[in-house]
GUZASE-330559 format. One record per residue (C-alpha): chain; z, x, y; residue number from 0. Coordinates in Angstrom, 1 decimal. Example, Ala and Ser with C-alpha at 12.3 -4.5 7.8 and 13.67 -1.06 7.14 Angstrom:
<atoms>
<"A" <7.8 12.3 -4.5> 0>
<"A" <7.1 13.7 -1.1> 1>
</atoms>
This chain:
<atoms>
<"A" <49.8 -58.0 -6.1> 0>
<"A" <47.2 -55.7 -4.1> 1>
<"A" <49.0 -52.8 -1.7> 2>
<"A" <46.5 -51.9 0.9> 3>
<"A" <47.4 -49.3 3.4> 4>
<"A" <45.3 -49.4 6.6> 5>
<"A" <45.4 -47.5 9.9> 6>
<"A" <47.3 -49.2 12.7> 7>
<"A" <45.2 -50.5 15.5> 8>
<"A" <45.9 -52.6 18.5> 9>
<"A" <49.2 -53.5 20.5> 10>
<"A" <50.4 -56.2 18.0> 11>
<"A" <49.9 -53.0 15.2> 12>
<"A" <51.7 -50.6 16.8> 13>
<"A" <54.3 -53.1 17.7> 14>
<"A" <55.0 -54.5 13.6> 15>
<"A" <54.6 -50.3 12.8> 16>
<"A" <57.7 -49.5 15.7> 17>
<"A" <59.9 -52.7 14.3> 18>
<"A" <59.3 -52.5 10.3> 19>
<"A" <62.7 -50.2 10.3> 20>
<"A" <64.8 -53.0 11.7> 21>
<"A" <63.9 -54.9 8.9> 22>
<"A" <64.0 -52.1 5.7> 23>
<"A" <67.5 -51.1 7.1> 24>
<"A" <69.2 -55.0 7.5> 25>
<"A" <72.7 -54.3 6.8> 26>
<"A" <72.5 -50.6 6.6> 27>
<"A" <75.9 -50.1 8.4> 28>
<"A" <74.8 -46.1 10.1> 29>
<"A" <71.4 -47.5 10.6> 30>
<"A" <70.8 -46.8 14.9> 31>
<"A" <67.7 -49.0 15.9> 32>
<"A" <65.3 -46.6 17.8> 33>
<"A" <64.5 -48.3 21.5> 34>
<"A" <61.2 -49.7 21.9> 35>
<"A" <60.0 -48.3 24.8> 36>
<"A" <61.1 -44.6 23.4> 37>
<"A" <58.8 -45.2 20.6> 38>
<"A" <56.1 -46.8 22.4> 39>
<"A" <56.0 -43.8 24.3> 40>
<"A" <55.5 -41.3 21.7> 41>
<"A" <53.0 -43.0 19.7> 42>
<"A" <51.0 -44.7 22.9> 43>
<"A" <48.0 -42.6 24.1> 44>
<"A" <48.5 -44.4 27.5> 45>
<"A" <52.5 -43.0 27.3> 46>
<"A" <52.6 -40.2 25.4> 47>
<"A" <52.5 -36.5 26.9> 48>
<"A" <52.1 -35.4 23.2> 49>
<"A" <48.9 -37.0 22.7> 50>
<"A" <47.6 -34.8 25.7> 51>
<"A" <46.5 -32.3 23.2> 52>
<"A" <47.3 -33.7 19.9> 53>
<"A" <46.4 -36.8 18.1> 54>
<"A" <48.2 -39.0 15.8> 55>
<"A" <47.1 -41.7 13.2> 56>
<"A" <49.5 -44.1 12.1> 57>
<"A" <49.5 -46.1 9.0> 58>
<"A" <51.0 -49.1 7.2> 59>
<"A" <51.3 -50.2 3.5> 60>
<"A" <50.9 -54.0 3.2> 61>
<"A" <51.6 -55.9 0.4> 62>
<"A" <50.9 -59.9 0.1> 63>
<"A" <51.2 -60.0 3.7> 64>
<"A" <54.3 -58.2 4.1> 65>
<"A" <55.3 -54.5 5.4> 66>
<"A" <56.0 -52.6 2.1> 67>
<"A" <56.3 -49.0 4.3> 68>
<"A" <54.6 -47.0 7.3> 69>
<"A" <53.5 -43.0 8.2> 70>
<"A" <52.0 -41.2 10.7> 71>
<"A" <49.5 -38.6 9.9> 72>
<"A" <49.7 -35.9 13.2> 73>
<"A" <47.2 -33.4 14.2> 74>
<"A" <49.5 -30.8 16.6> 75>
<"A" <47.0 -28.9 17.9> 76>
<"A" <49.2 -26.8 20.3> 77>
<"A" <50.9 -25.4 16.7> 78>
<"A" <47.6 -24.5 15.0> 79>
<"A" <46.7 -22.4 17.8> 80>
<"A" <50.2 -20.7 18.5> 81>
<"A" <50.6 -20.4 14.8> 82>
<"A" <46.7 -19.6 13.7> 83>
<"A" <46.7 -21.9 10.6> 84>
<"A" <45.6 -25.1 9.5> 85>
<"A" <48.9 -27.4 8.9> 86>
<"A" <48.6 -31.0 9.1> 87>
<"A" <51.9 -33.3 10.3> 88>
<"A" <53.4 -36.3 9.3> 89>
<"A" <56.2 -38.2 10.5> 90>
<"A" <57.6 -41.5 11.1> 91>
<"A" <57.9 -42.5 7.6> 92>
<"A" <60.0 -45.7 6.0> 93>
<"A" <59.5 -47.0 2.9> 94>
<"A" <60.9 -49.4 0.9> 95>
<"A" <62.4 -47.8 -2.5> 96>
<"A" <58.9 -47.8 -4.7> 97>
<"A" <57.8 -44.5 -5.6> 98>
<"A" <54.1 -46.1 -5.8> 99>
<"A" <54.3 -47.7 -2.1> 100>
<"A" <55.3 -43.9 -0.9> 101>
<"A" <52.7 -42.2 -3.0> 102>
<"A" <50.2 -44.3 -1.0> 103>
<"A" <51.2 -43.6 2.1> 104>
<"A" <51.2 -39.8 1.3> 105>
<"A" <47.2 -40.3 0.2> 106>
<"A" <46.3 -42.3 3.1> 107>
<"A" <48.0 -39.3 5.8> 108>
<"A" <46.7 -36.5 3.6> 109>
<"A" <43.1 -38.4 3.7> 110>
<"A" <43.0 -38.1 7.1> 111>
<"A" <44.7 -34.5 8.1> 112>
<"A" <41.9 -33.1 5.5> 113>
<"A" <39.4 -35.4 7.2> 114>
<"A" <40.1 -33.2 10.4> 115>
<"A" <40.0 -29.7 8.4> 116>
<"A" <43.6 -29.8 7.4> 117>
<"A" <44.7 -27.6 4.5> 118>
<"A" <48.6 -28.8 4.0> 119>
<"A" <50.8 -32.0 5.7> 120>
<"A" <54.6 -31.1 6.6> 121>
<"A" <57.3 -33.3 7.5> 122>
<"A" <58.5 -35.3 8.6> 123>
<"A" <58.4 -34.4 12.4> 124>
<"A" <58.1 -37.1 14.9> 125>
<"A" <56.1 -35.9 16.1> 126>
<"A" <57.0 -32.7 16.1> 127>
<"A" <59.7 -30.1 16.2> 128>
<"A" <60.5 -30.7 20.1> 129>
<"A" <61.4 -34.1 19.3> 130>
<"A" <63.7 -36.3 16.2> 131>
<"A" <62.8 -34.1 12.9> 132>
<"A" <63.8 -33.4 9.4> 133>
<"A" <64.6 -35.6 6.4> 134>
<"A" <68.3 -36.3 5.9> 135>
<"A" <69.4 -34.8 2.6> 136>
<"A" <73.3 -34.3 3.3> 137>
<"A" <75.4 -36.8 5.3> 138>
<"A" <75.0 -40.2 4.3> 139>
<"A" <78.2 -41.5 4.9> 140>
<"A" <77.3 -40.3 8.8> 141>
<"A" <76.1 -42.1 11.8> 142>
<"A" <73.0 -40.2 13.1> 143>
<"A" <73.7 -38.3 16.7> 144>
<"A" <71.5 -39.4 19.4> 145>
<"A" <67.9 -38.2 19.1> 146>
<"A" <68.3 -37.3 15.2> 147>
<"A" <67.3 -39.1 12.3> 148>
<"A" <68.5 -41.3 9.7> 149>
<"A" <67.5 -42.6 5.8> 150>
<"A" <68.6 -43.7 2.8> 151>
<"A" <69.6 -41.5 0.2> 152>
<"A" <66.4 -42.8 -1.9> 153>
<"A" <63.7 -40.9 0.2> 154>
<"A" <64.3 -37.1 -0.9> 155>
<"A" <63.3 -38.4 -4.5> 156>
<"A" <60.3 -40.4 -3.3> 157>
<"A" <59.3 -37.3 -1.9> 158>
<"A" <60.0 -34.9 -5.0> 159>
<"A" <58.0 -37.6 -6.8> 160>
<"A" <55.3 -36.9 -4.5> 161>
<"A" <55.4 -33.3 -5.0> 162>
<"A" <56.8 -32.0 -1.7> 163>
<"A" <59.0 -29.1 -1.6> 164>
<"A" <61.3 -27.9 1.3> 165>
<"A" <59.9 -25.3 3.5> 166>
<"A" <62.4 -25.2 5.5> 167>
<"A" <66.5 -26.6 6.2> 168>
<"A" <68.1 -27.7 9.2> 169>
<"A" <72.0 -27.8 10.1> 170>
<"A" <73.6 -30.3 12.0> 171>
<"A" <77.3 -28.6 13.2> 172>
<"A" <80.0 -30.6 14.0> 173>
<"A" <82.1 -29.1 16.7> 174>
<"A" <85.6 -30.7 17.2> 175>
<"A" <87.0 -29.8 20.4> 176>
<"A" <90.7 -29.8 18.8> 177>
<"A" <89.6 -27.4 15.7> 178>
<"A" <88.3 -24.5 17.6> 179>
<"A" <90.9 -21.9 17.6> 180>
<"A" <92.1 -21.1 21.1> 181>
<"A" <90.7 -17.0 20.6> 182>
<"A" <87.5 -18.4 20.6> 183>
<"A" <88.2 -19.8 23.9> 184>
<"A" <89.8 -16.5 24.9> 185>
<"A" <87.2 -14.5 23.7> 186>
<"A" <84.4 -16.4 25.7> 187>
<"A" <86.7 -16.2 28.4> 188>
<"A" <86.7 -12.4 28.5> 189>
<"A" <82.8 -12.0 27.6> 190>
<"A" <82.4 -14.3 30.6> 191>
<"A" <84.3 -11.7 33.1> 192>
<"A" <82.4 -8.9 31.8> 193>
<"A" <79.1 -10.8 32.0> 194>
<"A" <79.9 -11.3 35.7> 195>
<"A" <80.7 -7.7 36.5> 196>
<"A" <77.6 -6.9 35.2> 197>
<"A" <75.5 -9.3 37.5> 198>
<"A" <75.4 -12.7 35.8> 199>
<"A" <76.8 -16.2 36.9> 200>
<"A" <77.2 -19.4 35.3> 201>
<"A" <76.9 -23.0 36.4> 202>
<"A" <75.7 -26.4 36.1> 203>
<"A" <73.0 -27.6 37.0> 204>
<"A" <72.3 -28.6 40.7> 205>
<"A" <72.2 -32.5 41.5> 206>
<"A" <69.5 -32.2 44.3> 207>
<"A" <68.1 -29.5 42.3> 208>
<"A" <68.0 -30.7 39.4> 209>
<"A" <63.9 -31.0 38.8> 210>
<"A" <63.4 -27.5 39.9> 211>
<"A" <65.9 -26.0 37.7> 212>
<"A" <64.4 -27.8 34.6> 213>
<"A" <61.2 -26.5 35.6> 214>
<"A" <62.9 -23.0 35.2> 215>
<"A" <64.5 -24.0 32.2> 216>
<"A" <61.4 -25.0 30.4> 217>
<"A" <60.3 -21.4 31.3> 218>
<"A" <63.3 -19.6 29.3> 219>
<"A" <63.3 -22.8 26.7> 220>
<"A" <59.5 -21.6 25.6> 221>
<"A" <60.2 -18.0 25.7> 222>
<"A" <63.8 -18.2 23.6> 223>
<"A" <61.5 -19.9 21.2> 224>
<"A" <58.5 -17.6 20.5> 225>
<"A" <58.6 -16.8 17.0> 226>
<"A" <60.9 -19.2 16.2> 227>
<"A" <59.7 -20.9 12.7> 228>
<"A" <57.4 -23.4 13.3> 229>
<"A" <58.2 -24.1 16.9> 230>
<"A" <55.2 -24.7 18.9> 231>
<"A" <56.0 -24.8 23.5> 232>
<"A" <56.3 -27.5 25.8> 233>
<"A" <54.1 -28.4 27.7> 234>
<"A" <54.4 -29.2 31.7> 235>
<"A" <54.0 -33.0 30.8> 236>
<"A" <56.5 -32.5 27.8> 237>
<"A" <59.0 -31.0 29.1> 238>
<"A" <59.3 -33.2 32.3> 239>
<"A" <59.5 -36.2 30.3> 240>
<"A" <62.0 -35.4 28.2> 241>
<"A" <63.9 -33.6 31.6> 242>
<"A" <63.8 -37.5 33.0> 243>
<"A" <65.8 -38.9 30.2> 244>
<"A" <68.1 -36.2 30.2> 245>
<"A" <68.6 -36.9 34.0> 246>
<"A" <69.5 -40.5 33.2> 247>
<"A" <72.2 -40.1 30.3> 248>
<"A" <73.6 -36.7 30.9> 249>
<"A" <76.6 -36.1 33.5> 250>
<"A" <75.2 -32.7 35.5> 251>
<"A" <78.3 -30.4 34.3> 252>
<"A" <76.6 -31.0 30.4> 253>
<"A" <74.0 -29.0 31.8> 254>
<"A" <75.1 -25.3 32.0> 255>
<"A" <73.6 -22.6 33.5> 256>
<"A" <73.6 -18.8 33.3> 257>
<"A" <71.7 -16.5 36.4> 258>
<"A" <71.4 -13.3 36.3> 259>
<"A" <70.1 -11.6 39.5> 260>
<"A" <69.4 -15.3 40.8> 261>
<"A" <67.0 -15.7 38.2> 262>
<"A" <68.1 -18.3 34.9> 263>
<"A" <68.3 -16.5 31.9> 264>
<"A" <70.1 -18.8 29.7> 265>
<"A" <71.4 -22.7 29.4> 266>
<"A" <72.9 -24.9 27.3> 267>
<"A" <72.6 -29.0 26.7> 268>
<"A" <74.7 -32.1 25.9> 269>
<"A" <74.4 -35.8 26.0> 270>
<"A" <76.9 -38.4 25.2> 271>
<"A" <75.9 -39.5 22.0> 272>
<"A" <74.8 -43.4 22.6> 273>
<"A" <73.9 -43.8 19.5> 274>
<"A" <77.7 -45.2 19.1> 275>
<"A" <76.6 -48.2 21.0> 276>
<"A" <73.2 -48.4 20.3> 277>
<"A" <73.5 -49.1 17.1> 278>
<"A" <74.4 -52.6 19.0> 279>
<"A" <71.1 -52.7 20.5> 280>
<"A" <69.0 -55.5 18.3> 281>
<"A" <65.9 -54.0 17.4> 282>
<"A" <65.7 -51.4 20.3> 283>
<"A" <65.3 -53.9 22.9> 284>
<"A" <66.8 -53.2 26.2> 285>
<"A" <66.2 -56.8 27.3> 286>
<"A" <67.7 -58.9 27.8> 287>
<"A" <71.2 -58.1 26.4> 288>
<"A" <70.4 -54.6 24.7> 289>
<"A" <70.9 -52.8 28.1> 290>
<"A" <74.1 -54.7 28.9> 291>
<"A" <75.6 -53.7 26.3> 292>
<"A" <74.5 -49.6 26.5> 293>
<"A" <76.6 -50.2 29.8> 294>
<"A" <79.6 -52.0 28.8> 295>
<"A" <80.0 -49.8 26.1> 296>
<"A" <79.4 -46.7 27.9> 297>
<"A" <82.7 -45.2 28.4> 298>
<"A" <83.9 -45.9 25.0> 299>
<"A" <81.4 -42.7 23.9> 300>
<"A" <83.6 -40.3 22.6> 301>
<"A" <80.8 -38.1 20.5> 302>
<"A" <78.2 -36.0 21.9> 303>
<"A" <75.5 -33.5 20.9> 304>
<"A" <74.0 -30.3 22.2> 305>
<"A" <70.4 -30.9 22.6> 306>
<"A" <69.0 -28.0 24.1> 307>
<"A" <69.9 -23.7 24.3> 308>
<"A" <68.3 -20.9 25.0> 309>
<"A" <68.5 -17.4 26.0> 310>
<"A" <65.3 -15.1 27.2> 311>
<"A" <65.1 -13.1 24.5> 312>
<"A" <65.6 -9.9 27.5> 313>
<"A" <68.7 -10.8 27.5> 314>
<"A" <70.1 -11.6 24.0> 315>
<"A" <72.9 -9.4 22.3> 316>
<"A" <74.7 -9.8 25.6> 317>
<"A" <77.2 -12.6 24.8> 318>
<"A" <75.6 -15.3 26.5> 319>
<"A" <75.4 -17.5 23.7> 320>
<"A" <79.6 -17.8 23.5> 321>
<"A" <80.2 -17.8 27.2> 322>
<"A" <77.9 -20.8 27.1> 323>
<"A" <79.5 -22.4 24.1> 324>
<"A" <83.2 -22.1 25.3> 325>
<"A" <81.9 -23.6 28.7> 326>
<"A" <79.9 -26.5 27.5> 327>
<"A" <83.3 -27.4 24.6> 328>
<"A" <85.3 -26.7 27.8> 329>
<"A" <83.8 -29.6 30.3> 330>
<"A" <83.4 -32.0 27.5> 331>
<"A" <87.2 -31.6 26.2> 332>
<"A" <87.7 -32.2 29.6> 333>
<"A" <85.9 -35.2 30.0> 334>
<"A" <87.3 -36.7 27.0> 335>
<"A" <84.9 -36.2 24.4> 336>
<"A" <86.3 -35.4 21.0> 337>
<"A" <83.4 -32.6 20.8> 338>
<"A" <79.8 -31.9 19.6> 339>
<"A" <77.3 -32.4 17.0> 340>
<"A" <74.7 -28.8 17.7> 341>
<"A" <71.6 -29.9 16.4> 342>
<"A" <69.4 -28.9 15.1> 343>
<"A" <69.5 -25.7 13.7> 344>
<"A" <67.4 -23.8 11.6> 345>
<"A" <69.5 -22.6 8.1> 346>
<"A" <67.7 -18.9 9.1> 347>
<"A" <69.1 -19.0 12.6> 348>
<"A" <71.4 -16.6 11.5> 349>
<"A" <73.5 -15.8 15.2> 350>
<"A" <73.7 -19.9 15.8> 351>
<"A" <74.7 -20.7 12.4> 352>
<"A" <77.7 -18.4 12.5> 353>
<"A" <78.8 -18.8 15.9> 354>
<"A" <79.2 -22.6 14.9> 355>
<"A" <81.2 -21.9 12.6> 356>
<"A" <83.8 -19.3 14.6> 357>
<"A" <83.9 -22.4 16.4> 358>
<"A" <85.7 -24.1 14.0> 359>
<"A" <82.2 -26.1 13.3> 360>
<"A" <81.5 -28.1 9.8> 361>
<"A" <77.9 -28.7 8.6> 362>
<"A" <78.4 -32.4 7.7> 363>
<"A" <74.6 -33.3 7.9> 364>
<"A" <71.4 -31.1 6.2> 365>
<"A" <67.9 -32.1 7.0> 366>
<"A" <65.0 -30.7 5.4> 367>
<"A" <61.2 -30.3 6.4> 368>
<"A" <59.3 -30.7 3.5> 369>
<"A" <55.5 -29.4 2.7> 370>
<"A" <52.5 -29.8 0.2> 371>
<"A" <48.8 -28.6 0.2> 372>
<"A" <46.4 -31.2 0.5> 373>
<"A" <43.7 -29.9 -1.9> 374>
<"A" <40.2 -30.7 -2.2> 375>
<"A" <41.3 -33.7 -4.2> 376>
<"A" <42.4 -35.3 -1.2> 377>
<"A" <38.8 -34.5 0.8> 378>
<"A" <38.3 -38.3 0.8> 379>
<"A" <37.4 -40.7 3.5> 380>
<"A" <40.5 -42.1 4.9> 381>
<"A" <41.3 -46.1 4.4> 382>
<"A" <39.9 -48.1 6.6> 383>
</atoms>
């Protein structure tokens, strides 16, 4: 049997690349089928705001006619100029459990990044820190939170074989609403009314509003993050497409907002965390029953996840970060949720990591984002 791994071309490839996980993961029971139309619109240069700047190549491995595994090899631009260095991306990986099948995958994406000047590939980002990120080394057992990853407990090995190493860990926290201790909630409370003496307000965001506000937010969101490892800004396009699909799943009063001087300085995130009903959704098609059942089942969400924070680095040390917290815990105890995945987080983000955990928060999930140098070896033209 020949394995051939070639680069995906045309709508019918793209399609077979976005559905080979529904097919590897049959009967995986925390398996969450990714929608189509999300996917599409990251890898699609007609749909993607990523691909403004940046390009991506994927990939499949073939074997006797049938999908043996699939990668993207991702040229991010935007982070070789913030950061000054040559690194070369890869993400959207499956792969059936053959250490060979991986391995050449891993040639094919190197191929190409070194093809473009490349000097390392790191991974798996999809495609890239803004977005779904990290391999899942801890949590199983878990079903993923919306808009983070998921995959057998095989891959770190086929990875090791491959001779990655982890550059860098991320933390999933999960936050019951019932387990933080009711100081925490006091002392929020008490930062809060000092925080307003001294000029600051919180709220949610506005409903008519609501574009404008993001616009500011993306503003604070790219400043919290400077120097941040690895992270690279959004971009106008970037940040308003992701602001859309917030506006469609997440109630306004998950949104909150800090001021200072009428000027935001700070904000916090949540979504409901569909992936409890998407999971229902066969192979990420919203028509014509996938849809239906994201609304029947829509009250039944009792999980969610904090997707976005940040503070202007101005205005840090200040005790935004827990007046935020207790606010954001607050409304969704409130509206019934049983509490928060915060995710992700870098392992050396220090003040987030330990304010999770005064929160009564348990790292149940670790992801990792692994690297290797490319070499001269793998100076070679990429398949064709």
């Amino acid at each position: 049997m020949v394995l051939t791994v070639k680069p995906v071309e045309g709508a019918a490839g793209l399609k077979a690349f976005i559905d080979y996980p529904h097919d590897l993961y049959r009967g995986v029971p925390n398996y969450v089928p990714q929608l189509f139309r999300q996917q599409l619109g990251l890898l699609d240069p007609r749909h993607s705001p990523f691909l403004n700047h940046s390009a991506i190549q994927p990939f499949m491995a073939v074997e006797e006619g049938r999908i043996r595994g699939r990668i993207a090899a991702i040229e991010n631009t935007v982070h070789n100029t913030v950061h000054r260095d040559r690194t070369g991306f890869f993400g959207f990986f499956e792969c059936c459990r053959d250490a060979a099948v991986a391995e050449a995958l891993f040639r094919a994406c190197a191929a190409w990044l070194a093809g473009r000047g490349l000097e390392s590939m790191r991974g798996p980002v999809n495609p890239d820190l803004n977005n779904s990120c990290g391999l899942l080394v801890e949590g199983f057992s878990e079903l993923p939170a919306v808009f983070m990853p998921f995959n057998p407990a095989y891959y770190p090995g086929l990875f090791e074989n491959a001779g990655f190493e982890v550059c860098m860990g991320l933390n999933a926290w999960d936050i019951q609403s019932d387990a933080i201790p009711e100081a925490a909630f006091r002392y929020g409370d008490r930062v809060g009314s000092r925080l307003e003496k001294a000029g600051y307000s919180l709220r949610p965001i506005r409903r008519k509003g609501f574009d404008e506000d993001m616009r500011m937010l993306r503003r604070v969101y790219n400043a919290s993050m400077q120097g941040s490892w690895g992270a690279t800004p959004l971009t106008p396009e970037e940040f308003a497409e992701q602001a859309a699909g917030m506006k469609v799943i997440c109630p306004r009063d998950l949104i909150r907002i800090i001021e200072y001087r009428g000027r935001i300085v700070a904000f916090i995130g949540a979504v409901p965390d569909v992936h409890e009903i998407q999971k229902k959704v066969r192979r990420g098609r919203l028509w014509p029953f996938g849809l239906a059942r994201l609304l029947l089942g829509w009250r039944s969400i009792r999980g969610s996840r904090i997707v976005m924070y940040g503070v202007d680095p101005a205005h840090r040390r200040k005790g935004l970060a827990i007046w935020l917290y207790v606010s954001i815990i607050r409304e969704l105890r409130r509206r019934g949720f049983r509490g928060a995945e915060a995710s992700y987080v870098l392992e050396v983000n220090k003040p987030v990591n330990e304010l999770s955990q005064k929160l009564g928060g348990v790292c149940r999930k670790k992801y990792a984002i692994l690297e290797k140098p490319i070499g001269n070896g793998s100076r070679q033209a990429a398949p064709s």
